[in-house]
C-alpha positions as CSV (number, residue, x, y, z in Angstrom):
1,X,-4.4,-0.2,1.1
2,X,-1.9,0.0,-2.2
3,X,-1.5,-3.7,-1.5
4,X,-5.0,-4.9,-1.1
5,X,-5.9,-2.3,-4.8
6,X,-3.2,-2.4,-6.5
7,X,-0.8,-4.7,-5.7
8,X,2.0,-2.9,-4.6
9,X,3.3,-0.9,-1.8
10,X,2.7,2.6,-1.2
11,X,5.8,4.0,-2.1
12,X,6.2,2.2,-5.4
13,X,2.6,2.9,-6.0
14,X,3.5,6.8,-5.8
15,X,7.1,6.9,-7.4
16,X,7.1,4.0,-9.6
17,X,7.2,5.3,-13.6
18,X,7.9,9.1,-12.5
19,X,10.8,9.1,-10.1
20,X,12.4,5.5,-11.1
21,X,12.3,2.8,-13.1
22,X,9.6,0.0,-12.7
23,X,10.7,-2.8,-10.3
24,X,9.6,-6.6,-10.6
25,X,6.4,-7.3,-9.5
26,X,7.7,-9.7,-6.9
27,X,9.7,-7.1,-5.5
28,X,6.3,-5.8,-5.0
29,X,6.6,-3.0,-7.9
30,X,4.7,-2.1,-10.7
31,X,6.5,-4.1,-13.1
32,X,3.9,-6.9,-14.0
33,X,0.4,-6.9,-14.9
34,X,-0.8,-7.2,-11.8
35,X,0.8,-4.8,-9.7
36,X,-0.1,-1.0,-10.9
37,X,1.9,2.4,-10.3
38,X,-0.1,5.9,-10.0
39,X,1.7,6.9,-13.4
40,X,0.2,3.6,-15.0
41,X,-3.6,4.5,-13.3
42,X,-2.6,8.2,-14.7
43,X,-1.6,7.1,-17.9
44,X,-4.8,4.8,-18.4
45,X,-7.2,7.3,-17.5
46,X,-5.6,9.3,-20.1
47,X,-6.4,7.3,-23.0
48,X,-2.5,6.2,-23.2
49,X,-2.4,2.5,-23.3
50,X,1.5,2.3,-24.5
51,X,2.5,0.8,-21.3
52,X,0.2,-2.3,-21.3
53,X,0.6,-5.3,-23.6
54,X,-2.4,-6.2,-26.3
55,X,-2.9,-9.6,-24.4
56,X,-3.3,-8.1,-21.0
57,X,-5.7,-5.2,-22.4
58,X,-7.3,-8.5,-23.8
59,X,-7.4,-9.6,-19.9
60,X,-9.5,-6.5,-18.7
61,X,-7.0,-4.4,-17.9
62,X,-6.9,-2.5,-15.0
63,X,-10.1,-3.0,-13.5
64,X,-9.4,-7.2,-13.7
65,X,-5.5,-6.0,-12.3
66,X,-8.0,-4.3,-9.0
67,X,-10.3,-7.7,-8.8
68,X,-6.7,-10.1,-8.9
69,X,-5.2,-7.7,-6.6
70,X,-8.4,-7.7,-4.1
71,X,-8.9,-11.6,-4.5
72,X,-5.5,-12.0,-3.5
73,X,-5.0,-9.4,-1.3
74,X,-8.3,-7.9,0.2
75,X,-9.0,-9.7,3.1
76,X,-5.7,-9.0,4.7
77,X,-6.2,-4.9,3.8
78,X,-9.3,-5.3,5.8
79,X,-8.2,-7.0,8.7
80,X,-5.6,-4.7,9.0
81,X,-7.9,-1.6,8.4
82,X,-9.8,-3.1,11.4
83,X,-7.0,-4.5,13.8
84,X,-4.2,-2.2,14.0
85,X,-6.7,0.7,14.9
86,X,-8.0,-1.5,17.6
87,X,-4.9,-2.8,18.6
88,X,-3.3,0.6,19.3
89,X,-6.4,1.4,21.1
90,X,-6.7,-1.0,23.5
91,X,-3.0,-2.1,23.6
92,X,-2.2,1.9,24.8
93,X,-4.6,1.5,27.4
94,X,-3.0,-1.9,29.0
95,X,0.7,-0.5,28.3
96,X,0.0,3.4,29.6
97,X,0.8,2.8,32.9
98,X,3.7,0.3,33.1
99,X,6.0,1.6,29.8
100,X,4.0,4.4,28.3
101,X,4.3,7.0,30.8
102,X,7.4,6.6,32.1
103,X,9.3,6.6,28.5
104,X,7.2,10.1,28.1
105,X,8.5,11.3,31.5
106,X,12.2,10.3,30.4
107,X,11.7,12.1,26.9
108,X,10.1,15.1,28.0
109,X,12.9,16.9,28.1
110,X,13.9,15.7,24.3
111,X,10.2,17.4,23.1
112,X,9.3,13.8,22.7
113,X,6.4,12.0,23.5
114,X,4.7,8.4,22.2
């Protein structure tokens, strides 16, 4: 869902401007105008606009960065929100028998299970 909002992944989303520096945004960071970290949300909610450019404040800021980013981006997020839920579903019904139960047999006695 970080991709589909704002751009980026999840774990650049979160660490990005706090825990290390800002990557290039087509290394899927937060380090163009498109792509937004939670310390740049954070910052902007704040009233602190030092990290953002004049032209690109100009632009709409971050709510035109969340339209860009859901243009580009949204209608994968929803397929995904939709698919991979139903995929698991359905696809650990057909696989249960044949690979599923088994490997969880084998792996019992690890304290694993799938």
């Amino acid at each position: 869902m970080t991709k589909g909002f704002f751009g980026t992944s999840a774990i650049n989303f979160a660490t990005e401007g706090w825990l290390r520096d800002r990557t290039a945004g087509a290394s899927y960071g937060a380090g163009n105008s498109w792509t937004l970290s939670a310390s740049e949300l954070i910052q902007s909610a704040l009233g602190d606009s030092s990290h953002m450019s004049s032209q690109w404040q100009g632009m709409g800021g971050v709510s035109s960065a969340i339209k860009h980013n859901l243009k580009k981006n949204g209608a994968m997020m929803a397929f995904s929100l939709l698919a991979i839920p139903v995929g698991f579903k359905y696809g650990r019904k057909v696989l249960g028998k044949s690979l599923i139960r088994p490997a969880n047999k084998l792996l019992a006695p690890a304290g694993v299970r799938l």
